[in-house]
C-alpha positions in Angstrom: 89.9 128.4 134.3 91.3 125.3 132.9 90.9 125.6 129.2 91.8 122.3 128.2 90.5 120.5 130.7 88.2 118.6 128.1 91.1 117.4 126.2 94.4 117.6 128.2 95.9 114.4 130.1 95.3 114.1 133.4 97.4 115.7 136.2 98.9 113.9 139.0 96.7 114.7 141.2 93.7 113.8 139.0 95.5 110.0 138.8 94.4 108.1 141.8 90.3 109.0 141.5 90.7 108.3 137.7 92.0 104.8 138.9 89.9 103.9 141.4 86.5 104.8 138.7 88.6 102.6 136.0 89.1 99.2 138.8 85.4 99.6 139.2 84.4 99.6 135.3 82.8 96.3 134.3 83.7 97.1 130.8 87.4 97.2 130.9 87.1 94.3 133.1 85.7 92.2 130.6 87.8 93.3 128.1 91.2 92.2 129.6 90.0 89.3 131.1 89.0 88.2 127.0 92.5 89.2 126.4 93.9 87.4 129.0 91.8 84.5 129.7 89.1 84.0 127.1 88.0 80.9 127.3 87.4 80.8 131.2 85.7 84.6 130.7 83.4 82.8 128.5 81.7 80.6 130.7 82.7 81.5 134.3 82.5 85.6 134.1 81.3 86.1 137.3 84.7 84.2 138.5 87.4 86.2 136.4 86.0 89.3 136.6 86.9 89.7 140.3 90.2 88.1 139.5 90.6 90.4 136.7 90.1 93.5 139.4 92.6 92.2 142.2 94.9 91.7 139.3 95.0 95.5 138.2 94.8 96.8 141.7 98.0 94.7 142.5 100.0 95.6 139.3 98.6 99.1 140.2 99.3 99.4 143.7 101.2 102.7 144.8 100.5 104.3 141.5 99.9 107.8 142.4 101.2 110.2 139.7 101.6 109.9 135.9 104.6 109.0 136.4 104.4 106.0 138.3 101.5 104.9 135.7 103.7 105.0 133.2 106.5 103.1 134.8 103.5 100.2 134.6 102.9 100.6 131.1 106.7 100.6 130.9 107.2 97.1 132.3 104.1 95.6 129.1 106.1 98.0 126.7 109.6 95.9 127.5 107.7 92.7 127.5 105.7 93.2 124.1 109.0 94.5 122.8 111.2 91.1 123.5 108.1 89.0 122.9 107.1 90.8 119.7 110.1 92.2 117.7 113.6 91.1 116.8 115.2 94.1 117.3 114.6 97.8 118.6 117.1 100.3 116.8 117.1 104.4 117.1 119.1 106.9 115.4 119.5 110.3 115.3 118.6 111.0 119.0 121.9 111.8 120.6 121.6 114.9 118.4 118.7 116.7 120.2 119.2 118.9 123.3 117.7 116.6 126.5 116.1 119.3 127.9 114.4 121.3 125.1 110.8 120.5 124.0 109.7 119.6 120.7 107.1 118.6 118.2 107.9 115.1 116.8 105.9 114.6 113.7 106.5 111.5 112.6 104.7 108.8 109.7 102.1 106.6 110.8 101.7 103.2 110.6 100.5 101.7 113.8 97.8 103.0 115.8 98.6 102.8 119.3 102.7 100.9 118.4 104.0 104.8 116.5 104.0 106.9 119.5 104.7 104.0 122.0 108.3 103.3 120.0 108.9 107.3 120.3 108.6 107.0 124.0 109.8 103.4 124.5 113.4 105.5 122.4 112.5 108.4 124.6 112.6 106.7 127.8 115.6 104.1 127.7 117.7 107.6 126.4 117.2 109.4 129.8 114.6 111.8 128.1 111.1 112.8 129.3 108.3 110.9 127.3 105.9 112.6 125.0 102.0 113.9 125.5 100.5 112.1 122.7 97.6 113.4 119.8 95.3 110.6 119.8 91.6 111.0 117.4 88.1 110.5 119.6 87.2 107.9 117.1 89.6 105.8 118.9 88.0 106.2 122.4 84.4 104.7 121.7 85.3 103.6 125.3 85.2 105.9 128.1 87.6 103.5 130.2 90.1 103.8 126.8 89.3 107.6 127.1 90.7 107.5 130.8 93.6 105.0 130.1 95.0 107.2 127.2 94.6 110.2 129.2 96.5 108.9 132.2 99.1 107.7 129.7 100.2 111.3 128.7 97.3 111.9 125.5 95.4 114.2 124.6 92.2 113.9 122.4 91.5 115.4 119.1 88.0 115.8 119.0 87.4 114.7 115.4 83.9 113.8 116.2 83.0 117.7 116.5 79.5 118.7 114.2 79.3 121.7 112.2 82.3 124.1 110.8 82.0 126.0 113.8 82.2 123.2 116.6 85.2 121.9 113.9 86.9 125.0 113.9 86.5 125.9 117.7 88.3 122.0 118.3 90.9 123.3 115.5 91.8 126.0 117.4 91.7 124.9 121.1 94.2 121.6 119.7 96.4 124.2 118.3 96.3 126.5 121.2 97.1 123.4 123.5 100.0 122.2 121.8 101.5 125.5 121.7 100.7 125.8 125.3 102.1 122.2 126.4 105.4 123.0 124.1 106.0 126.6 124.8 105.0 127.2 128.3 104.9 124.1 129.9 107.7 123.2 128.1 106.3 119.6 127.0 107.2 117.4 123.8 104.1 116.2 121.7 103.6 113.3 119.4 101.2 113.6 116.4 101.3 112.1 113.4 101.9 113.4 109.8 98.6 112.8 108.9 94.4 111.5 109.7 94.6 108.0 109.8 97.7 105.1 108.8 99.4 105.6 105.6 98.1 101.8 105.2 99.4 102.0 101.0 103.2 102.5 102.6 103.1 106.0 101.3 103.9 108.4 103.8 102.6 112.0 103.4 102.2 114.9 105.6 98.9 116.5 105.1 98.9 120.0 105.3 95.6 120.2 106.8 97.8 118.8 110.4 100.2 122.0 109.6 97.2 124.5 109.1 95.7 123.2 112.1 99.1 123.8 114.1 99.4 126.7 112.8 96.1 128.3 113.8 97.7 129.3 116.9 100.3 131.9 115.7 99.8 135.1 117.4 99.5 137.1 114.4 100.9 140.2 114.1 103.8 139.7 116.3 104.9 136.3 114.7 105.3 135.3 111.2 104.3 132.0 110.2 108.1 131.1 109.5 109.0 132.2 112.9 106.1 130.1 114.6 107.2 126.8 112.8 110.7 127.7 114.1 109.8 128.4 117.8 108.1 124.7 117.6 110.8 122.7 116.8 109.5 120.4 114.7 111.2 117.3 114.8 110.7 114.6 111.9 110.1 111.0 113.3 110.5 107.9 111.0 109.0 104.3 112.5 109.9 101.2 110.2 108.5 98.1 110.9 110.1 94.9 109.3 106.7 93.1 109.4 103.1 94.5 110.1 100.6 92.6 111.8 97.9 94.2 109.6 99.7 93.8 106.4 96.8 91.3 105.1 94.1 93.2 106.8 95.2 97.0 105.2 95.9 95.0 101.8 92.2 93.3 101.9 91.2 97.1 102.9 92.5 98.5 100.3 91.8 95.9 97.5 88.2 96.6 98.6 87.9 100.8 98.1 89.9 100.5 94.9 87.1 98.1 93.4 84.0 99.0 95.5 85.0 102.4 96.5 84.5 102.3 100.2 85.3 99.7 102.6 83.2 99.6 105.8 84.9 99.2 109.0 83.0 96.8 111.7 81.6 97.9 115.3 85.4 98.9 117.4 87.5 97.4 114.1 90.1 100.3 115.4 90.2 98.5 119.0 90.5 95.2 117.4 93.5 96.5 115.0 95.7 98.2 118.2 95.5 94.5 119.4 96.6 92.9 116.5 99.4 95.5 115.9 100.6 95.2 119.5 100.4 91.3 119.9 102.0 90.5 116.4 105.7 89.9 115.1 106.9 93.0 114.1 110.6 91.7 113.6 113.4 94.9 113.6 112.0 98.0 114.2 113.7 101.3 113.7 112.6 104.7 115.1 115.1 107.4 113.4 114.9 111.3 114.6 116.0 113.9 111.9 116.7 117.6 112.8 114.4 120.4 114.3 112.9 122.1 111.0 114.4 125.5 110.7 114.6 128.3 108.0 111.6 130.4 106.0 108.5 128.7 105.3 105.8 130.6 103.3 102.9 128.1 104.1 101.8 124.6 105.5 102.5 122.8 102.2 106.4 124.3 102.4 106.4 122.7 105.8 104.6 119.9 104.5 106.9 119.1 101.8 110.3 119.3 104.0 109.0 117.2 106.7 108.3 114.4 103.4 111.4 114.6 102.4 113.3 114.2 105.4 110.3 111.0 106.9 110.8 109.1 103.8 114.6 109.7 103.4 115.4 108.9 107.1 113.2 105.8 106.9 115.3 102.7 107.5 114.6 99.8 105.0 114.2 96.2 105.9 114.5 93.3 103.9 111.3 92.8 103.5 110.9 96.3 101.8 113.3 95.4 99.1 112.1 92.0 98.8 108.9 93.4 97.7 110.2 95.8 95.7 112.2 93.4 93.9 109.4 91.0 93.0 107.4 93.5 91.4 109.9 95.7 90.2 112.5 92.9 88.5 115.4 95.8 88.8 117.9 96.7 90.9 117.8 100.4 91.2 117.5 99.7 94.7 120.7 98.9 95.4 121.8 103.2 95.4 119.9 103.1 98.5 120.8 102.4 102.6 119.8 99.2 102.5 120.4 95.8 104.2 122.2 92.7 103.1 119.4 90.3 102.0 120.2 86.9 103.7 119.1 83.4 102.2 116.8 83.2 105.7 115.1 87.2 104.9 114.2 85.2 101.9 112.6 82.1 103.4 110.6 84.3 105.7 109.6 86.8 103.1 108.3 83.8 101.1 107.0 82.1 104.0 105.1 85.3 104.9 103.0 86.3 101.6 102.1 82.7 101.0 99.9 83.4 103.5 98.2 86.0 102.4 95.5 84.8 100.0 96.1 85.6 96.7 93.4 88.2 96.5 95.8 90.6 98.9 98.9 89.3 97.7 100.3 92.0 95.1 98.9 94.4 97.1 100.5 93.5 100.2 103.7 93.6 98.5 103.1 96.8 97.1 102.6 98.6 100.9 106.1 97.1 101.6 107.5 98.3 98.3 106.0 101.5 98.6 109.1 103.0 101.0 112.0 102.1 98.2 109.8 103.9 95.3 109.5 106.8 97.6 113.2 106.9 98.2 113.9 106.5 94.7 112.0 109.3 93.6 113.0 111.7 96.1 116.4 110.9 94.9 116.2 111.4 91.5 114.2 114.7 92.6 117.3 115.8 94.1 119.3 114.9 91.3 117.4 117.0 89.2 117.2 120.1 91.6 121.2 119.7 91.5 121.6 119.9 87.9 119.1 122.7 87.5 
């Protein structure tokens, strides 16, 4: 019996049938052929569509393990990352054992662009890329379903009715990850929390921890000794820019007056476009060490894996730029941070005059966010020292 077989990604030899059903969907056909010729899709459909299929079979031809799937999505991964950012830095890899699997929890920003820069760091370092936690509320699709499957995820079935169809999905993630890291001796993405931190606020939610945790085999293993045997590795993904910097600050300008914002029909679909396409200028990925020690609950866990996110997080001048307009002080020069150029400026400037004024100071505020965090955790430690 295959236990996960709902939820797990595909194995190699599910890959070539799973392909053959996806060249044949008319939905994903339409869909890249408006991404890649809209205008033409528009009026002559029953011309690209066909073009749109002998396309993917030739990009796809020979593809007949994960493996070599991910080699594709390899070759859009180097080209969104030249096209698309201004630099792609990582730190704190070299410091992880190659061979050992682990459970990289990191803050999330992006949709689809968080986990792709793990592997994208995973990848070009000789290392093996991740299985990736990815919500059902982001396959409304079953083609996007299949391609995220084939891509190393796995779903978290979000969706589920009821406290008991919730808690029987709870516990068949949890058992899965400890399966895929423990015995099959596979790392895993997921990310610190439901949903984008889209304030600039990183948190872990405990509620992921609890959920991980669920499948401790209680009496023979102690919480603490669980958490160790994961090896929990905090993740940190700084983004100069953010392609949805104006879209999250419009967001959240509307639930703090309203107090709800609705989303539109596949708005999540629309947003992993925008965040893939757009300038993201530098981008830092930074790994911290495997979490190790006691911990008497989630929220311990919770707390450490804050601390370490926001402290490793690398800054960007557009981060202190922000933080020094609404700020007007310069506590923020005790931190890691860059050397503001006269062109940072320009482009800062640039940037936020486009963003109507509505959004403005709130846009600024989701850049900003990341030095107030630092800050405080600083002075927390400061005051842990003295006491």
């Amino acid at each position: 019996m295959d236990d996960f077989a709902e939820i797990r990604p595909y194995h190699d030899d599910e890959v070539v049938p799973v392909l053959a059903k996806l060249l044949g969907d008319a939905e994903l056909l339409n869909v890249v052929a408006n991404l890649r010729i809209p205008k033409l899709n528009r009026y002559l459909p029953w011309l690209v569509r066909p073009l749109v299929a002998w396309y993917l079979r030739r990009e796809l031809n020979g593809v007949a393990d994960v493996v070599g799937f991910q080699r594709v999505i390899k070759q859009y991964m180097d080209t969104m990352i030249e096209d698309h950012t201004c630099s792609f830095n990582v730190s704190g890899l070299d410091a992880l054992a190659p061979n050992s699997a682990y459970l990289f929890i990191s803050n999330h920003r992006d949709i689809a662009l968080d986990p792709a820069f793990v592997n994208y760091a995973l990848y070009h370092h000789g290392r093996d890329t991740v299985r990736i936690a990815i919500g059902d509320n982001l396959l409304s699709k079953p083609f996007a379903a299949d391609l995220m499957r084939l891509n190393k995820s796995f779903i978290v079935r979000r969706s589920a009715k009821g406290p008991r169809q919730m808690l029987a999905a709870f516990r068949q993630l949890a058992s899965y990850i400890r399966f895929s890291l423990l015995e099959e001796r596979s790392s895993i993405w997921i990310a610190q929390r439901e949903g984008r931190a889209k304030d600039g606020n990183d948190a872990t939610e405990a509620a992921v921890i609890k959920m991980i945790g669920m499948a401790q085999q209680k009496p023979e293993e102690s919480f603490s000794d669980y958490i160790n045997k994961l090896n929990i590795v905090p993740v940190s993904i700084s983004y100069e820019w953010d392609p949805l910097d104006a879209a999250k600050a419009q967001e959240l300008v509307h639930v703090e007056r309203d107090g709800a914002y609705l989303k539109a029909e596949h708005e999540d679909l629309k947003s992993i476009a925008i965040g893939v396409l757009g300038n993201k200028g530098d981008v830092h990925v930074s790994f911290g060490a495997p979490l190790k020690g006691e911990f008497a609950d989630a929220a311990r866990v919770a707390a450490v894996l804050d601390e370490a996110i926001i402290d490793q997080y690398r800054l960007h001048a557009s981060n202190v730029l922000a933080y020094m307009r609404i700020y007007n002080d310069e506590s923020w020069r005790e931190l890691r941070v860059p050397e503001i150029t006269d062109r940072d400026v320009a482009d800062f400037e640039q940037r936020f005059a486009k963003i109507p004024d509505a959004f403005r100071l709130k846009a600024m505020e989701i850049y900003a966010n990341p030095v107030c965090n630092q800050l405080r955790s600083r002075d927390l430690r400061a005051i842990e020292k003295a006491v």
